[in-house]
Backbone as JSON, one array per atom type, in Angstrom:
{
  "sequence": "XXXXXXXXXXXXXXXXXXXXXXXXXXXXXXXXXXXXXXXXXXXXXXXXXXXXXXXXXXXXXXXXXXXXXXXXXXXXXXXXXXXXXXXXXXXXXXXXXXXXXXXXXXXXXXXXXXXXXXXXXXXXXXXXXXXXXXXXXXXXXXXXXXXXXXXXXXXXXXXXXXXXXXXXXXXXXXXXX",
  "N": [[-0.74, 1.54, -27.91], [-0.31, 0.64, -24.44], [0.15, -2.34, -23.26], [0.86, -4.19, -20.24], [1.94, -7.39, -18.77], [2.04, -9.95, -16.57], [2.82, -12.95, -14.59], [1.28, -14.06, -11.76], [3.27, -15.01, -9.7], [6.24, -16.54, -8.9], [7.81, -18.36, -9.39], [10.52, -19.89, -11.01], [10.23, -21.26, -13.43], [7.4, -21.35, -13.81], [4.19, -21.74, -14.96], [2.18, -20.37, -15.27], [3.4, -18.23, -16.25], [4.46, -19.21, -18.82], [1.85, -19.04, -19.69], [0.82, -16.74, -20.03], [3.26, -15.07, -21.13], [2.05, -16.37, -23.98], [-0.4, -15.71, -24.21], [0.5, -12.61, -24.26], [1.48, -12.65, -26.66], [-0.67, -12.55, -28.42], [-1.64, -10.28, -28.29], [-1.88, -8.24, -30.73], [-1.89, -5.88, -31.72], [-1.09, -3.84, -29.78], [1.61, -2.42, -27.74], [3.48, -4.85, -25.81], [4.84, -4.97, -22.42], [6.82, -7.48, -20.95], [6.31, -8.44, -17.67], [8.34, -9.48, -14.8], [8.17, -11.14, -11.56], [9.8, -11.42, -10.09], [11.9, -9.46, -10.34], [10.73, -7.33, -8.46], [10.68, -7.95, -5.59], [10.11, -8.06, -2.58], [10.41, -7.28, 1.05], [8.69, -9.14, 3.7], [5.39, -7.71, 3.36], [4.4, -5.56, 6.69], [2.62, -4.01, 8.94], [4.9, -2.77, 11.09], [7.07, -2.95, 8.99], [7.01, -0.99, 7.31], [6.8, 1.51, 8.69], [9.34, 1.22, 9.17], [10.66, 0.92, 7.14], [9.49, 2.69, 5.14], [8.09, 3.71, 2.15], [9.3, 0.93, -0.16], [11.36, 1.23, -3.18], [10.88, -0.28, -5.3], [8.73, -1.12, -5.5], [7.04, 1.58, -5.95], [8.04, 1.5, -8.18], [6.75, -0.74, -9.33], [4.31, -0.2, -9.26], [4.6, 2.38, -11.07], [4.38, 0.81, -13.66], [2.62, 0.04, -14.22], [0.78, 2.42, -13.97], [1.74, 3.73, -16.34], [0.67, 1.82, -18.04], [-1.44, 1.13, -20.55], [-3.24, -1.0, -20.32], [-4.07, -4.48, -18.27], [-2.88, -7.44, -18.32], [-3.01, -10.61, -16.55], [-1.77, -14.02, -15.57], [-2.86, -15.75, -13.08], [-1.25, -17.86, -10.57], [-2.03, -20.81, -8.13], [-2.1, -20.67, -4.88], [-2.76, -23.21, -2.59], [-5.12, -22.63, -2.58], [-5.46, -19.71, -2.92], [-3.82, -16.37, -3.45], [-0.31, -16.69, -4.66], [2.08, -15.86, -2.67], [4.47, -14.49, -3.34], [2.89, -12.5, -5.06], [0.8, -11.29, -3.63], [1.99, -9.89, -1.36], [3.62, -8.1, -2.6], [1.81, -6.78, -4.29], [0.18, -6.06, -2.01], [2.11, -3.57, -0.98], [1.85, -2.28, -2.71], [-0.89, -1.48, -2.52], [-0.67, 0.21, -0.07], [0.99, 2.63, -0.91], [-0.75, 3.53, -3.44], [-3.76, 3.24, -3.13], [-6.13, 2.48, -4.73], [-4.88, 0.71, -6.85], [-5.16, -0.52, -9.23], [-5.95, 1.13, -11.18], [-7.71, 2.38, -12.7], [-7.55, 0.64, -14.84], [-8.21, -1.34, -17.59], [-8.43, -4.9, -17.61], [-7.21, -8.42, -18.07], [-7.56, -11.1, -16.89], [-6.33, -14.5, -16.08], [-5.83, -17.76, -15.29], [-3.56, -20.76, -14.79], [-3.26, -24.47, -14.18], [-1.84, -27.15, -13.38], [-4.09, -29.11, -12.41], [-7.52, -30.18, -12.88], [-9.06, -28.14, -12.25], [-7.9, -25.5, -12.82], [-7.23, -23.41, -11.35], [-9.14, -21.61, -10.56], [-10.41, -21.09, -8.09], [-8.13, -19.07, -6.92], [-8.53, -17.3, -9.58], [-11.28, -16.52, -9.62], [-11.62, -15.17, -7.03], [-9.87, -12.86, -7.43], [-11.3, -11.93, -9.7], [-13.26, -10.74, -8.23], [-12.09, -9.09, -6.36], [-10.96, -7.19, -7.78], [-12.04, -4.71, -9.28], [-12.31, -3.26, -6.66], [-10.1, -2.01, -6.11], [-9.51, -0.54, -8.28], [-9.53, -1.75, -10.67], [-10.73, -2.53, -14.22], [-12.5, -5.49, -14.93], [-12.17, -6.98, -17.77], [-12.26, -9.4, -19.27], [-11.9, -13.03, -18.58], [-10.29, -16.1, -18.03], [-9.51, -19.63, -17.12], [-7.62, -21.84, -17.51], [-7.84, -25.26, -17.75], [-5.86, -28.52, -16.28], [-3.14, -27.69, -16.92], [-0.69, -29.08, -18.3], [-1.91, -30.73, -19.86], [-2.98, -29.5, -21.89], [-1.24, -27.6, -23.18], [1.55, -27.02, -25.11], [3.79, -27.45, -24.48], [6.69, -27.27, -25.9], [6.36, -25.98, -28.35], [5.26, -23.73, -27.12], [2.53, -22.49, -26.73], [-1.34, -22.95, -26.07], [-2.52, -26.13, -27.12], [-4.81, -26.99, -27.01], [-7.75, -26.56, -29.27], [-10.58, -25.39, -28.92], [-10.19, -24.27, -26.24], [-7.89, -22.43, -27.09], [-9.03, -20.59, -28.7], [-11.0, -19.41, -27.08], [-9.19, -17.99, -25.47], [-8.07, -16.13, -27.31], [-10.19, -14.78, -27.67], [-10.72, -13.71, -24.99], [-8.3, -12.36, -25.03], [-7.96, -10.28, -26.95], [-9.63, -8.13, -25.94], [-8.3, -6.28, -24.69], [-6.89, -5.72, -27.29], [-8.69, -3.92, -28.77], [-9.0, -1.65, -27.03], [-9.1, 2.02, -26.78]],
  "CA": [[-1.17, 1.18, -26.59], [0.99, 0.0, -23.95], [0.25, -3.53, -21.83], [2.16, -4.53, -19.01], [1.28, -8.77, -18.4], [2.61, -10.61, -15.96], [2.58, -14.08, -14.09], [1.34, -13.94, -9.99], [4.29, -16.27, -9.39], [7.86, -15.71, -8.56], [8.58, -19.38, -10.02], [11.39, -19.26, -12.03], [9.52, -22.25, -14.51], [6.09, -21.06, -14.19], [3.06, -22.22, -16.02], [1.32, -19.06, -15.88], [4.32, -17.27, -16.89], [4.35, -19.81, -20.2], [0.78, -18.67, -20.04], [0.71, -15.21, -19.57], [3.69, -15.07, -22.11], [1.67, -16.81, -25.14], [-1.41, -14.62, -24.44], [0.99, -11.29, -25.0], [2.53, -12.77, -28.17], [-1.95, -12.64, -29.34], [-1.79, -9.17, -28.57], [-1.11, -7.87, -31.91], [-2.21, -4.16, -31.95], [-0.44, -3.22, -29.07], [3.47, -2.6, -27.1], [3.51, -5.44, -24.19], [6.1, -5.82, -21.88], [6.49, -9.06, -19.34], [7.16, -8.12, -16.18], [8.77, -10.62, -13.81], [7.54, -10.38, -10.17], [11.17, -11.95, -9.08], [12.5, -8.13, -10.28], [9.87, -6.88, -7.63], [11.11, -8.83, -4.23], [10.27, -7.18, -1.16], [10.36, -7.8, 2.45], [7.54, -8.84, 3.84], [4.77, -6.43, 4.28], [4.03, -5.49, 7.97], [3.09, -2.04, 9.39], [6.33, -2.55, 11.44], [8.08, -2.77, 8.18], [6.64, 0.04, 6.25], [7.23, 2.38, 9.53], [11.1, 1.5, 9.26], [11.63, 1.71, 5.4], [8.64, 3.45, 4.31], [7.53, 2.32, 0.81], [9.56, 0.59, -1.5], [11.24, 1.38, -4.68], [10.24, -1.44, -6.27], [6.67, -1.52, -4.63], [6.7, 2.59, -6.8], [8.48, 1.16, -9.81], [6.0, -1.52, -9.79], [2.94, 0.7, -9.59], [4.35, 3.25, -12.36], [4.78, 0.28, -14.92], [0.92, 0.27, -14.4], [0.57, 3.97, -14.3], [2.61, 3.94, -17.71], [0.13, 1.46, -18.87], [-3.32, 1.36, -20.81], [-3.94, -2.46, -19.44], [-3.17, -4.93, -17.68], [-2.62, -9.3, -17.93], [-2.25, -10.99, -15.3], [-1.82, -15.12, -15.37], [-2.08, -16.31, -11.69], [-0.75, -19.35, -10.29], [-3.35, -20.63, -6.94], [-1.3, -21.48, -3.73], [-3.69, -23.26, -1.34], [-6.58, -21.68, -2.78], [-5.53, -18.22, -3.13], [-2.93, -16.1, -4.48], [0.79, -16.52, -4.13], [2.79, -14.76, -1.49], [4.92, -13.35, -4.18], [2.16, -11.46, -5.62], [0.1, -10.59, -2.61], [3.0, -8.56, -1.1], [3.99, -7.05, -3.78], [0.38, -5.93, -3.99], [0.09, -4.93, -0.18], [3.1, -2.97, -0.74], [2.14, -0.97, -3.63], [-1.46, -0.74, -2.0], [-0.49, 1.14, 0.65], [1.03, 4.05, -1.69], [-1.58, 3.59, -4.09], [-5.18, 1.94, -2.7], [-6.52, 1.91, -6.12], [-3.5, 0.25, -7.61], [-4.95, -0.73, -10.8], [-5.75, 2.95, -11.6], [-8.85, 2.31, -13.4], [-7.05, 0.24, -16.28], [-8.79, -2.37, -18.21], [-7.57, -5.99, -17.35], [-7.56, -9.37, -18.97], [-7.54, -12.12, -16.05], [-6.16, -15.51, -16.55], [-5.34, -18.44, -14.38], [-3.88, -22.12, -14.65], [-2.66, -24.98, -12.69], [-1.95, -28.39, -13.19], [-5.3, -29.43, -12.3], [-8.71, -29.88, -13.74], [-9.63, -26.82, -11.95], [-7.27, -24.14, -13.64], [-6.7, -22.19, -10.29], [-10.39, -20.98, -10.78], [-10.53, -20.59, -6.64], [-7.73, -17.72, -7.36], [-9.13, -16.21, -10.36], [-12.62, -15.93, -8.93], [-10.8, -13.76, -6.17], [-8.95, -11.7, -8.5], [-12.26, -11.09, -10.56], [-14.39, -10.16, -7.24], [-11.56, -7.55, -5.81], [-10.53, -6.17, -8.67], [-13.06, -3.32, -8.96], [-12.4, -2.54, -5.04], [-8.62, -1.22, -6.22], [-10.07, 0.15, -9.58], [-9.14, -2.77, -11.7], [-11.67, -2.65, -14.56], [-11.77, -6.38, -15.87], [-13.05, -6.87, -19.3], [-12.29, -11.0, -19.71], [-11.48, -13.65, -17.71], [-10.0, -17.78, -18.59], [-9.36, -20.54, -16.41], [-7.08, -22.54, -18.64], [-7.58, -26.67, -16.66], [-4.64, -28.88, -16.8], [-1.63, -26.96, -18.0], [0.1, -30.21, -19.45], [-2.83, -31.78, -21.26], [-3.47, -28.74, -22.99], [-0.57, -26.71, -23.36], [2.02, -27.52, -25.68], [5.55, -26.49, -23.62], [7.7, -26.8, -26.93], [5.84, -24.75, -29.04], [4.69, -22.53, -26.3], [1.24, -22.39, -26.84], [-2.35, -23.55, -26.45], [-2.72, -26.99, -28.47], [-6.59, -27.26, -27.4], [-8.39, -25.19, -29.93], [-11.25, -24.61, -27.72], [-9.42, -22.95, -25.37], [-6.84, -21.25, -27.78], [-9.76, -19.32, -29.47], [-11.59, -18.54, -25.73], [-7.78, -17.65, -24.84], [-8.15, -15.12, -28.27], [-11.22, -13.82, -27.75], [-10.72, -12.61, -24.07], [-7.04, -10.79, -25.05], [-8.93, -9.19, -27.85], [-10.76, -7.12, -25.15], [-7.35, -5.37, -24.07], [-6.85, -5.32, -28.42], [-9.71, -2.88, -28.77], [-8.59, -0.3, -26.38], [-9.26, 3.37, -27.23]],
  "C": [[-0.11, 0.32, -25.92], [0.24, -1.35, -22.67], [0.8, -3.93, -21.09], [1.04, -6.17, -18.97], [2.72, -9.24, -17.47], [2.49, -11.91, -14.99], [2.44, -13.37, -12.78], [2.02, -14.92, -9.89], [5.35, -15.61, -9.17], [8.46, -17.23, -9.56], [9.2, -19.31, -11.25], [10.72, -20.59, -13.72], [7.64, -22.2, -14.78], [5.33, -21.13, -15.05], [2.2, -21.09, -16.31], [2.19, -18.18, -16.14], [4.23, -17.74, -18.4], [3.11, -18.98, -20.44], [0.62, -17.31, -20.28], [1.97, -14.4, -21.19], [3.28, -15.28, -23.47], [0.63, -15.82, -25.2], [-0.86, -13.15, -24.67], [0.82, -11.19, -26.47], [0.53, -12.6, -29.0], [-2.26, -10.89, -29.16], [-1.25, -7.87, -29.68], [-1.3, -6.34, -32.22], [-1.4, -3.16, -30.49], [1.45, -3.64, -28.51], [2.87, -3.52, -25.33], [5.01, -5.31, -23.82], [5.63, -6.16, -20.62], [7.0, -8.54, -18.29], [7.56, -9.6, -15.4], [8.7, -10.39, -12.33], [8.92, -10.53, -9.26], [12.04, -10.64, -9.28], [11.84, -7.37, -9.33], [9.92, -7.15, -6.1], [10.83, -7.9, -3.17], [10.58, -7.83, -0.16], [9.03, -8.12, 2.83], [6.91, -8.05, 4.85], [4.36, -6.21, 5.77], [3.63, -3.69, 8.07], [4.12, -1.66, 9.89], [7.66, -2.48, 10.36], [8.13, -1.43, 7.4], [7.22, 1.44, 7.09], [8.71, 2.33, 9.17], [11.35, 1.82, 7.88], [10.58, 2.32, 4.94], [7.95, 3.1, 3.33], [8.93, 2.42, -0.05], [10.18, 0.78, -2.76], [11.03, 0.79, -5.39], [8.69, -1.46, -6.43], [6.67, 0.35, -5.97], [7.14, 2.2, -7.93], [7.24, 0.06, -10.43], [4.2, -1.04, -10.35], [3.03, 2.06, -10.69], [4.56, 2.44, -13.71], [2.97, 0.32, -14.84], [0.74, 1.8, -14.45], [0.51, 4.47, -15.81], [1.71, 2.98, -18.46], [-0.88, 1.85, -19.34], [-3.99, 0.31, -20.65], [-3.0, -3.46, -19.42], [-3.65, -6.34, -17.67], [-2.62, -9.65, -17.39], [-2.77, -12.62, -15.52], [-1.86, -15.23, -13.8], [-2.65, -17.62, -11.01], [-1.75, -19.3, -8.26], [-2.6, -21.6, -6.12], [-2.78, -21.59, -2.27], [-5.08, -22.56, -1.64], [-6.61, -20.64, -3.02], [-4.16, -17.88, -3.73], [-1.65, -16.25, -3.88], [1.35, -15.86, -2.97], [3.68, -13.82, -2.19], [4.14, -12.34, -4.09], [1.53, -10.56, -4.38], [0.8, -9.44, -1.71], [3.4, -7.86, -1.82], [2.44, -6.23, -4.0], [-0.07, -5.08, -2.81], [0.85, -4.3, 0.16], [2.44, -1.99, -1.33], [0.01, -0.36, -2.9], [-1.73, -0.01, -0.89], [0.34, 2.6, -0.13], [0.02, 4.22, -2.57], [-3.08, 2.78, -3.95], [-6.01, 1.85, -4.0], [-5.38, 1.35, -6.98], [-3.64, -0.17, -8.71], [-5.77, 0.81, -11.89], [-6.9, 2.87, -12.76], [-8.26, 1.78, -14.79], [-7.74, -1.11, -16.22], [-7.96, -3.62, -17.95], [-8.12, -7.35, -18.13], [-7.18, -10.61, -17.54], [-7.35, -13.46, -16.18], [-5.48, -16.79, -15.42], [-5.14, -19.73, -15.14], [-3.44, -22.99, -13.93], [-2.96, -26.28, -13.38], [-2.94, -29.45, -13.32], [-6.44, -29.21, -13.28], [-9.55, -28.56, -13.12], [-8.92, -25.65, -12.38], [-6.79, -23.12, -12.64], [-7.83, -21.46, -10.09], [-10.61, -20.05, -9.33], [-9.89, -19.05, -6.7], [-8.41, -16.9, -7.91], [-10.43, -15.6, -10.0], [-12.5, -15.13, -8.02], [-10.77, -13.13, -6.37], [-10.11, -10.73, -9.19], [-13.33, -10.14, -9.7], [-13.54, -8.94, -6.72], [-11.17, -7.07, -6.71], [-11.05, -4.29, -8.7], [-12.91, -2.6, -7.63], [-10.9, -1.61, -5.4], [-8.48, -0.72, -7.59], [-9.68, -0.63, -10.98], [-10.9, -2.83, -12.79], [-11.56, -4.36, -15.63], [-13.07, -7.17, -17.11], [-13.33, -8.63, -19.88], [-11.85, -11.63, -18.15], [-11.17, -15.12, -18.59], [-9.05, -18.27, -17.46], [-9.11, -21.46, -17.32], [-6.49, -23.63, -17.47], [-6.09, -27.01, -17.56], [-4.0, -28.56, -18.13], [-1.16, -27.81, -19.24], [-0.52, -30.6, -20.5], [-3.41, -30.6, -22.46], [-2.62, -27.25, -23.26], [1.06, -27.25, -23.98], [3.55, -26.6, -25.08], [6.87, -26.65, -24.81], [7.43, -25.72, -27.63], [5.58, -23.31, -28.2], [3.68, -22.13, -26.66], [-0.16, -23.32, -26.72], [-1.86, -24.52, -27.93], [-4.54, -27.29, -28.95], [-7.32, -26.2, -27.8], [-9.67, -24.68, -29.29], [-10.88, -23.47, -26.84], [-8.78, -21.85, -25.9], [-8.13, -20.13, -28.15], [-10.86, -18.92, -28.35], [-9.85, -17.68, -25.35], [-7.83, -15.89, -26.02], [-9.02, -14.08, -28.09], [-11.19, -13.39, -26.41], [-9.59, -11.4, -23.88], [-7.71, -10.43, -25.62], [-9.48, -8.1, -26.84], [-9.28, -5.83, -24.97], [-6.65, -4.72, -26.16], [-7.64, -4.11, -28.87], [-9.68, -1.71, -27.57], [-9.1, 1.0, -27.29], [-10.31, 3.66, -28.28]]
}
C-alpha cells in the first residue's frame, strides 16, 4: 500500500511537518512518501489566472501523487483559524481539475500548534469538508502544545497519552485492503 502524508504548511521548520513526519515513520505495513507543499508553489488561484495558464503542472502532479495513492496524512498547521494559504491554493488549484480531489481515499487527519488548542479550529474544518471532495476520513488527533509534548531531538511524541492516540488513529490507514 502506498501513503502519500504531508504537512498543510509551506514552513520550511514546521511543526506539523515534524508531526506528520513521525506519524509516517508508525506506518509500518505500508510505502509512504512525504510530500513537501514548497515543491507544489503556485500562483495564486483566481479565475483570471486559471483562464491565462489553465491548470497547473504541479496543481496535476499534485493530484496524481493522490491518484497513485491508497491514503492519505495530512498534519495541518491553523493560520488565523483556518488553513494556510499554502495549502488552500494548492487545493483550489487541483480542485478545479479534479472537484473530488481526494478520490475517495481513506485519510488520517492530524493537526498541531503551539497552543493548548492543537489547531483544532483547522482540523474540525478539514474533518467537516472532507467528504464534500470525497475524502473518506477514518481518524482524526489534535496534538496541544507542540513543545510540551513533542520531543524535537528525538523526533517524536514524548507524552504517552498522545503517542498511543497518535498510534491508534495511523493504524486506520495500516489496515487498508
Amino acid at each position: 500500500m502506498k501513503i502519500i502524508a504531508f504537512a498543510a504548511s509551506n514552513h520550511k521548520k514546521s511543526i506539523n511537518k515534524q508531526l506528520v513526519a513521525y506519524a509516517a515513520q508508525l506506518l509500518t505495513k505500508s510505502e509512504v512518501e512525504l510530500l513537501d507543499l514548497n515543491d507544489y508553489e503556485l500562483p495564486l488561484y483566481s479565475q483570471d489566472k486559471e483562464e491565462e495558464l489553465g491548470h497547473p503542472q504541479l496543481a496535476k502532479a499534485f493530484l496524481a501523487k493522490i491518484t497513485e495513492s491508497d491514503g492519505i496524512l495530512i498534519s495541518f498547521a491553523e493560520h488565523n483559524g483556518s488553513y494556510t494559504v499554502a495549502y488552500k491554493n494548492l487545493f483550489d488549484w487541483c480542485s478545479r481539475i479534479e472537484p473530488k480531489v481526494f478520490q475517495n481515499k481513506p485519510m488520517v487527519l492530524l493537526s498541531t500548534s503551539p497552543g493548548s488548542m492543537g489547531a483544532s479550529s483547522v482540523l474540525a474544518t478539514a474533518i467537516q469538508s472532507a467528504p464534500y471532495f470525497n475524502g473518506i476520513v477514518k481518524a482524526s488527533l489534535s496534538i496541544p502544545s507542540f513543545f510540551d509534548n513533542f520531543d524535537s531531538e528525538k523526533q517524536q511524541l514524548k507524552h504517552q497519552e498522545l503517542d498511543e492516540q497518535l498510534k491508534d488513529a495511523v493504524s486506520h490507514l495500516n489496515h487498508l485492503k
